[in-house]
C-alpha positions as CSV (number, residue, x, y, z in Angstrom):
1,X,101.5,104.1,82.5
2,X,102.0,103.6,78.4
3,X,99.0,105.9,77.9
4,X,101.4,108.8,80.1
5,X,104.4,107.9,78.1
6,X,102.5,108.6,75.0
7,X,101.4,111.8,76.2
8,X,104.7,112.9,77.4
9,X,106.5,111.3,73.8
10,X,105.0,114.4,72.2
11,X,108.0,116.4,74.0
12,X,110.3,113.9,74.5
13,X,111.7,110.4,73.0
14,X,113.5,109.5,75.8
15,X,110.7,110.1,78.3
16,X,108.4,107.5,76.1
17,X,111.0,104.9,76.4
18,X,111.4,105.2,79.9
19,X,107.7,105.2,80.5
20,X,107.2,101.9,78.6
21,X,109.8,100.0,80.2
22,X,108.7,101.4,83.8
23,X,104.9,100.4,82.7
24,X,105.7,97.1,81.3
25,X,108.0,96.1,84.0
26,X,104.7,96.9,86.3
27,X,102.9,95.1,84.7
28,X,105.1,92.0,84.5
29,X,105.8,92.6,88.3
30,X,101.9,92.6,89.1
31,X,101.4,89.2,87.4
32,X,104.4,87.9,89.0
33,X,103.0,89.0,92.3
34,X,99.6,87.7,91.5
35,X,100.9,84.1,90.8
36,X,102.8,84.4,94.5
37,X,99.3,85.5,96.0
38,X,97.6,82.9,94.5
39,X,100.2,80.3,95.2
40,X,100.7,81.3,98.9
41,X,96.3,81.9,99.3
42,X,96.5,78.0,98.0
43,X,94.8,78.7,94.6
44,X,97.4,77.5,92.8
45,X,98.3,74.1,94.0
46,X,98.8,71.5,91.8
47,X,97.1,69.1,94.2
48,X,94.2,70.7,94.5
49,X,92.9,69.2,91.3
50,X,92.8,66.4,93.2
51,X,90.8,67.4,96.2
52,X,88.5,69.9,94.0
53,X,84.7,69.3,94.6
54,X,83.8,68.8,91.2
55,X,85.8,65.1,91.0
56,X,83.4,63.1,92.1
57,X,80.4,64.7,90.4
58,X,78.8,63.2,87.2
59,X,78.9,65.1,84.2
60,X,75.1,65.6,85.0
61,X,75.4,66.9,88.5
62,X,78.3,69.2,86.9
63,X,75.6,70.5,84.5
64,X,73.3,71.0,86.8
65,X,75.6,73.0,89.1
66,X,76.7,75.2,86.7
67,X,72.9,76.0,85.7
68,X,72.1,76.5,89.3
69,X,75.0,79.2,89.5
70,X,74.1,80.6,86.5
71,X,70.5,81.2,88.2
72,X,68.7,79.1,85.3
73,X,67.5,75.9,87.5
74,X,66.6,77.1,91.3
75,X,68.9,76.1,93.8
76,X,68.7,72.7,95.6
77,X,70.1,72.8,99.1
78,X,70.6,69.2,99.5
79,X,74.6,69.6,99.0
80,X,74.4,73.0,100.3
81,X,78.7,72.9,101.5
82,X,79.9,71.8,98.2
83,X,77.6,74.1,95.6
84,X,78.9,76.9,98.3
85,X,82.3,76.0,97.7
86,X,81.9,75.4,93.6
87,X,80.2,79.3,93.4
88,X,83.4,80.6,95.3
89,X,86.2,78.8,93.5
90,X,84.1,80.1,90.5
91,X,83.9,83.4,91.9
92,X,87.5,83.6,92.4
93,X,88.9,82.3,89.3
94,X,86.2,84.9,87.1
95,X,87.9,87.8,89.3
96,X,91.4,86.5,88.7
97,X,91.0,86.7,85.1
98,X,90.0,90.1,85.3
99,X,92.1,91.2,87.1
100,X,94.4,90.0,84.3
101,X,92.9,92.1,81.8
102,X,93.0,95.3,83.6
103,X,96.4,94.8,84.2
104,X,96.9,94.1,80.2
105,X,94.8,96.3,78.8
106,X,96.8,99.7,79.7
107,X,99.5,98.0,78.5
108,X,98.4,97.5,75.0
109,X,96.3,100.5,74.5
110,X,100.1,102.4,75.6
111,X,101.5,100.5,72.6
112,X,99.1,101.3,70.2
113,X,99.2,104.7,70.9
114,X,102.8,105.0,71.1
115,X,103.1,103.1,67.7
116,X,100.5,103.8,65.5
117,X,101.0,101.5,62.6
118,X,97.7,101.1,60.8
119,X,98.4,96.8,61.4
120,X,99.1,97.8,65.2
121,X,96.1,99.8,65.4
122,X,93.9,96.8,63.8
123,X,95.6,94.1,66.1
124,X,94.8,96.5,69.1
125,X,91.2,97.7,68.3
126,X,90.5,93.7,68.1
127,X,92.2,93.0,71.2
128,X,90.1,95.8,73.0
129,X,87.3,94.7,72.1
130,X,87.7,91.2,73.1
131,X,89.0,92.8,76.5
132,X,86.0,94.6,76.9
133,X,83.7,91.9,76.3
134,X,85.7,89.2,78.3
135,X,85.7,92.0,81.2
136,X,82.1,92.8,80.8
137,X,81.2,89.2,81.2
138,X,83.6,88.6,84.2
139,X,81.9,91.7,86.0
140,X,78.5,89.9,84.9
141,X,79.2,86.4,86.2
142,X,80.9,87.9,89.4
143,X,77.6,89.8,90.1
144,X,74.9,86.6,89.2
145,X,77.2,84.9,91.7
146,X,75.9,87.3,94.5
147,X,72.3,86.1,95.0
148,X,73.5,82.3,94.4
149,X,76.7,82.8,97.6
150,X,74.4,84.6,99.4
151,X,71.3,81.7,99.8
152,X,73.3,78.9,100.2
153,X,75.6,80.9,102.4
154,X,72.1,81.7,104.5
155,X,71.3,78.0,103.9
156,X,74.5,76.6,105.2
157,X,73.8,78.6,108.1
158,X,70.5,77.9,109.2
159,X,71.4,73.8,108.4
160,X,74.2,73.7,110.9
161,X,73.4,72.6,114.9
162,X,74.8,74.7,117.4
């Protein structure tokens, strides 16, 4: 949206104004509907950092959980429910901060372009960067989560009696 209202700002001011208020107020209205999602879907409970699985680990079995997941120590299947569970709610909280930075990052690439105050431009080009890298990671974590999901989903499978 602000990268269409700086297009269309080369015929007209009013058009630019309207465009970044319609874009902004999308954006505000996606992350407002993202917290309601998440809220409702039960990721956003402020009890469930009571009941999440990673409370009654040791700091050791945390660490070696998180190099299992990141595909550095093989997986053990002993606990094959809970590391399932961990590599989801990791899953879904790498995908929810992406999807906060696409939903940012036309934003403030409209601002810079509407504005282009050499500060502005600085302040942007840093932010865009660090978008792109934070996204790039997200993408990568989301996809080394794949092969991990998919054994111990196959594991968690083949372990339960029918």
């Amino acid at each position: 949206m602000s990268i269409t209202a700086h297009l269309l700002a080369l015929l007209d001011t009013h058009a630019r104004d309207t465009l970044q208020l319609v874009g902004s107020s999308a954006a505000l209205t996606l992350i407002i509907l993202g917290v309601v999602w998440l809220f409702v879907g039960g990721q956003f409970n402020l009890n469930s950092r009571y009941e999440s699985p990673w409370i009654p680990l040791t700091k050791s079995d945390r660490r070696g959980i998180r190099r299992q997941l990141a595909r550095k120590a093989p997986l053990e299947f002993e606990h094959t429910d809970v590391v399932l569970e961990l590599a989801h709610q990791q899953r879904r909280q790498t995908f929810g901060a992406l999807t906060i930075f696409a939903i940012e990052l036309p934003n403030s690439l409209g601002v810079a372009f509407t504005n282009p105050d050499p500060v502005l431009l600085t302040l942007t080009s840093i932010g865009l960067i660090f978008f792109l890298g934070v996204g790039l990671y997200c993408i990568a974590v989301t996809i080394r989560l794949n092969t991990p999901i998919r054994q111990l989903t196959q594991a968690a499978a083949t372990s339960q009696p029918r």
